[in-house]
C-alpha positions, -999 to 999 in steps of 0.1 A, spaced: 346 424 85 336 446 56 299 443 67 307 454 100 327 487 88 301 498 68 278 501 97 302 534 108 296 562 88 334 573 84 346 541 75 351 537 38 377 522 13 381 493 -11 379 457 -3 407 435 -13 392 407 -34 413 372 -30 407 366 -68 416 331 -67 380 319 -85 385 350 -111 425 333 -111 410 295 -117 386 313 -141 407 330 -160 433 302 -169 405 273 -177 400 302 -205 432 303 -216 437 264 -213 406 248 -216 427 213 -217 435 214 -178 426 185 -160 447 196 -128 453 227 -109 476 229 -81 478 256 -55 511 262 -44 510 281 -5 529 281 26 523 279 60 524 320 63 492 336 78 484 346 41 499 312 30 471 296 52 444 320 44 446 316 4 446 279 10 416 278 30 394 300 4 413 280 -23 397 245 -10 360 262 -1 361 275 -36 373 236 -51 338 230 -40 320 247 -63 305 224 -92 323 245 -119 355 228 -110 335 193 -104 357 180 -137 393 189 -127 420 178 -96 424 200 -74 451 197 -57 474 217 -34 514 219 -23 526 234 10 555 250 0 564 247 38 571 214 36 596 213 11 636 227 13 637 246 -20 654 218 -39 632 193 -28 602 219 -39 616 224 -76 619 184 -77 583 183 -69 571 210 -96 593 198 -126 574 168 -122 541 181 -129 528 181 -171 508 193 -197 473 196 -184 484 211 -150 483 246 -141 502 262 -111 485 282 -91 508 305 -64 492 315 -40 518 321 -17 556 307 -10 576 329 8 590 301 35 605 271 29 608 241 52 643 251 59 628 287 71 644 305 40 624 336 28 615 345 -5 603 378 -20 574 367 -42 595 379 -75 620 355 -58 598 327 -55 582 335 -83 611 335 -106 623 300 -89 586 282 -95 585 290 -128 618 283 -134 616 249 -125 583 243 -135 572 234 -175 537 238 -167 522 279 -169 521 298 -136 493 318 -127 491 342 -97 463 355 -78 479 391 -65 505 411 -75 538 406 -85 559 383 -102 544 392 -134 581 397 -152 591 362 -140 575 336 -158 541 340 -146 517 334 -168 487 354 -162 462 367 -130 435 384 -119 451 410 -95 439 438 -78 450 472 -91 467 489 -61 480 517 -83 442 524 -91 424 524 -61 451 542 -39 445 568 -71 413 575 -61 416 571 -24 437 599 -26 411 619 -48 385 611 -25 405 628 6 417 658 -10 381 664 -12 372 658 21 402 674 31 388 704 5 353 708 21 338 693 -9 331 657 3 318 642 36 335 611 44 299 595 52 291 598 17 319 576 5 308 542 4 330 510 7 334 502 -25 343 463 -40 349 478 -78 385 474 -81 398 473 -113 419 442 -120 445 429 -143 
């Protein structure tokens, strides 16, 4: 979609990065002992989308000598879930993508969710976007929302101001990330 938008000159903006390879990245760093990720997502539009770029990017040869595995949070009630994850040890990383419904329909706010995966888990919990951070997660490669709405709003007041065409504001994929 970004390809299409930038062939109108008054579209312009930041493009969201999924960050899930930068995520996987950033943990085999940290715990260069994994042997086994596991993706934790739901059946959520978002769930599904994460999970979908999450088994393109278990392709890739860099990832050729760990499991990669996956868990629909969907499928499980929430004590059947926390069962599942207490199970898993040393050598495994959790990887939430998403798990905001449970099989029972139940919502959870990602701090929520978060706080009740890491809670139950004794493996470290990493998380591809933002929040969750004060809950046991572990570490992430987010996007910086506070950043990039910074600017946005820089870049209009100039527009807005005279000083700036919106043409001349490209899309931009430099977001800075934690």
């Amino acid at each position: 979609l970004a390809g299409e938008a930038e062939k109108y000159p008054n579209f312009t903006g930041y493009l969201e990065s999924d960050n899930i390879a930068a995520t996987l990245d950033l943990g085999l760093q940290m715990l260069p002992d994994t042997d086994r990720i596991v993706a934790i997502y739901d059946n959520s539009n978002a769930g599904l989308s994460y999970y979908r770029l999450y088994q393109e990017i278990s392709k890739d040869d860099k990832y050729r000598h760990i499991t990669l595995d996956a868990i629909n949070f969907g499928d499980y009630t929430q004590d059947e879930f926390k069962k599942k994850i207490s199970q898993y040890q040393d050598g495994t990383i959790l990887l939430q993508l998403n798990a905001s419904t449970d099989a029972d329909g139940n919502f959870y706010s990602v701090d929520s969710s978060t706080k009740m995966i890491c809670g139950a888990a004794s493996v470290p919990v990493l998380r591809n976007s933002i929040g969750g951070y004060y809950n046991g997660v572990l570490a992430g490669k987010t996007v910086r929302f506070d950043l990039t709405t910074r600017e946005a709003a820089k870049n209009i007041m100039k527009v807005l101001d005279g000083d700036l065409q919106m043409q001349d504001i490209p899309l931009s994929d430099d977001v800075d990330g934690t």
